[in-house]
N, C-alpha and C positions, 0 to 999 in steps of 0.2 A: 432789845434793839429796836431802832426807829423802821417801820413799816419801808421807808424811803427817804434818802437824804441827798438834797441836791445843792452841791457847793460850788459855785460861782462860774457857774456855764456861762459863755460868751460863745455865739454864733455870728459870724459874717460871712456876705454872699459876694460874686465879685459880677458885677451888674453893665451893660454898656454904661449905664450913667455914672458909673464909678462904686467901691463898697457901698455894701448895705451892711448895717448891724443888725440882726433882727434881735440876738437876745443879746444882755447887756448886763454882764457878772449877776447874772440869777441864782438866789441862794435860798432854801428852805426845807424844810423836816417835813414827814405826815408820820403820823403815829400808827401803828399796825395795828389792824381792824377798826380803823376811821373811814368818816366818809370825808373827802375834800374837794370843792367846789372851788374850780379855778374858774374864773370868769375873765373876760377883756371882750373889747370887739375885734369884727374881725380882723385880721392881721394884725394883732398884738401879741402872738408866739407862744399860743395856748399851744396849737396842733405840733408845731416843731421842738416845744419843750416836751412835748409828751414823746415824739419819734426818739427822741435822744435818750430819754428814761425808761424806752422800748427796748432799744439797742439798734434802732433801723437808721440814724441819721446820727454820724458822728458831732463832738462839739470843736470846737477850736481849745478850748482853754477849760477848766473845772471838774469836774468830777460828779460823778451818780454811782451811789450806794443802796442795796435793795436789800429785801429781807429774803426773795427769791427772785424766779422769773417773771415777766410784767406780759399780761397779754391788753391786747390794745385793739379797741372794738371803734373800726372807722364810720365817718360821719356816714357816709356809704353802703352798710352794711353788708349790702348783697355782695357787692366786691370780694366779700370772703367768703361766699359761699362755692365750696369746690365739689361735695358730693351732690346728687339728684334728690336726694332725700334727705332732712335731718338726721335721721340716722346712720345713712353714710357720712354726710358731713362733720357731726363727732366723730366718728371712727375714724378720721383721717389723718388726726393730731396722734393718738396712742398708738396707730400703725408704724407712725414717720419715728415714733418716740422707742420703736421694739417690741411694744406688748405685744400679744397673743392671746386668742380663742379666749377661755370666760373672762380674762382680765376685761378685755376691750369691750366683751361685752358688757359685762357690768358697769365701766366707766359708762358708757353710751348710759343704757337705761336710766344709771344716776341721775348722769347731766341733764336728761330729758325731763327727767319728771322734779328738781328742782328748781329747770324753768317754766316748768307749766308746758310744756311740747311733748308730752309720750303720749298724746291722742294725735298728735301727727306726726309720727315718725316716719311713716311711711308715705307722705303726702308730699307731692311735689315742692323742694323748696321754693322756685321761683314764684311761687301763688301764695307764700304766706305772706303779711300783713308785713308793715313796714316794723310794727312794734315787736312782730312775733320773727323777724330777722334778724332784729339786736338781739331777742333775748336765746335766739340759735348760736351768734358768733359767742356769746357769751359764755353758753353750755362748752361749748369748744374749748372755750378756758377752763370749766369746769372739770372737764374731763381729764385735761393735762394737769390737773391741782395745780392750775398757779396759782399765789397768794394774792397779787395786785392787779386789778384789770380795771383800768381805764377806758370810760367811756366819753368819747369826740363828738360834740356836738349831737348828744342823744336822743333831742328833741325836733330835729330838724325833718318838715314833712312829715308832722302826727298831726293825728285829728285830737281830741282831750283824750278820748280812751286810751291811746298811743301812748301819749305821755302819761296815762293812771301807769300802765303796763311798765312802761319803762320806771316810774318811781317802786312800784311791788317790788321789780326786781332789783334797787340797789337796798330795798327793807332786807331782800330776801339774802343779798350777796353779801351785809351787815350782820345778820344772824349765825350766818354760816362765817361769822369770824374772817373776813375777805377784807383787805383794804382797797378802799372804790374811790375813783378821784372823777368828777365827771368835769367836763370841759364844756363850758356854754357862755354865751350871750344873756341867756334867757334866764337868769336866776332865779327871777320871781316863781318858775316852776320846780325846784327842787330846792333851796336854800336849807329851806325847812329841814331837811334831810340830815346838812352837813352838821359836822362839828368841827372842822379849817373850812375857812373861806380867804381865798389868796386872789389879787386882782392884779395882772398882767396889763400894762398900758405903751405901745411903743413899742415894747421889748422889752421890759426894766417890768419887775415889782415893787408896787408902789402899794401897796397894802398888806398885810400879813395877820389875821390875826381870828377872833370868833365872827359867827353869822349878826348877834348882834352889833359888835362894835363897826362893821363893815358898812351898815344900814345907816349909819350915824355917819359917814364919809360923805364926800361931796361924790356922788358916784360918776356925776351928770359930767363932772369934767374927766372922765378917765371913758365918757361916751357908752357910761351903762344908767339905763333908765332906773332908778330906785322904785323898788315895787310897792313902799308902802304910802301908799296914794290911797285917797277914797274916792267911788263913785256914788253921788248921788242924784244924776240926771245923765237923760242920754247925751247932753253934748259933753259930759264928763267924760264919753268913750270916744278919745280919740290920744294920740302921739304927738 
């Protein structure tokens, strides 16, 4: 079975200025234990096709089919931190879910030390790094074993190490057989990663296919910068 299958969602808002359609009979697969890179700019219906494959934001019209539950790690990250400490903070998912005593603990420890956090588990979450809060909400899904966990805009306000941290972790959420779908502008920092790359423009996809047939599209009208440029002088570095 396909990891995720989404069959021709159509979302519209109803606006003082009259409808809006944000998504526009959106149709596509991801293979289970892929990595898939949606890309658009902003407000081209990355983040509300993801709500919808969530379960958080119903569609108008279409259908989404999973291979299990989807967790959904927001641009935002700290937004979902609800314990003081990592450690509370996983524990808070297998509480709500029913576990008990070593179960939850064991989940915790797991999730910790897959993402690279069981040296601070007990460390205040609001002081971790912006990169070491993704890869908290992350453990969160870990903990609950969901299979798909999307990440929204995962690069947004890191420094390079931020973003090294956040790429370890979708090598790492790959290995452990997880299907990762990251949601970004910024492809040029993970591309490398996927194997789907799908591009969202408007509301409609307009792209469907591998990382390299993608590179080979005219990106620049769909308002994604193509990353394979070369620099060879400083005034090479600029947009």
């Amino acid at each position: 079975m396909d990891g995720l299958s989404v069959r021709n969602v159509s979302k519209t808002f109803v606006t003082a200025a009259g409808e809006k359609q944000a998504l526009k009979d959106v149709s596509f697969q991801v293979e289970e234990g892929s990595c898939t890179v949606i890309g658009g700019e902003n407000g081209s219906g990355k983040s509300l096709l993801m709500s919808i494959v969530a379960g958080l934001t119903d569609c108008d019209s279409g259908s989404v089919q999973c291979c299990g539950k989807v967790g959904l790690v927001f641009q935002e990250a700290e937004t979902q931190i609800l314990g003081e400490t990592p450690a509370e903070d996983v524990a808070f998912g297998p509480k709500n879910l029913g576990w008990r005593g070593d179960r939850i603990r064991s989940a915790v420890d797991s999730a910790l030390e897959r993402t690279g956090l069981s040296s601070k588990a007990d460390f205040p979450a609001r002081f971790l790094s912006g990169g070491e809060k993704r890869r908290l909400a992350v453990a969160c899904m870990l903990a609950m074993e969901l299979p798909v966990i999307i990440l929204d805009e995962p690069y947004a306000n890191l420094d390079y190490g931020g973003v090294k941290q956040v790429n370890a972790l979708v090598r790492d959420l790959k290995s452990q057989g997880k299907t990762v779908i990251v949601l970004t502008h910024e492809i040029e920092k993970c591309l490398g990663l996927a194997d789907h790359f799908i591009v969202l423009f408007r509301g409609e996809k307009v792209f469907d296919g591998t990382p390299s047939e993608g590179l080979s599209q005219n990106l620049e009208a769909w308002n994604i910068r193509n990353p394979l440029v070369s620099y060879s002088s400083v005034s090479d570095l600029q947009w």
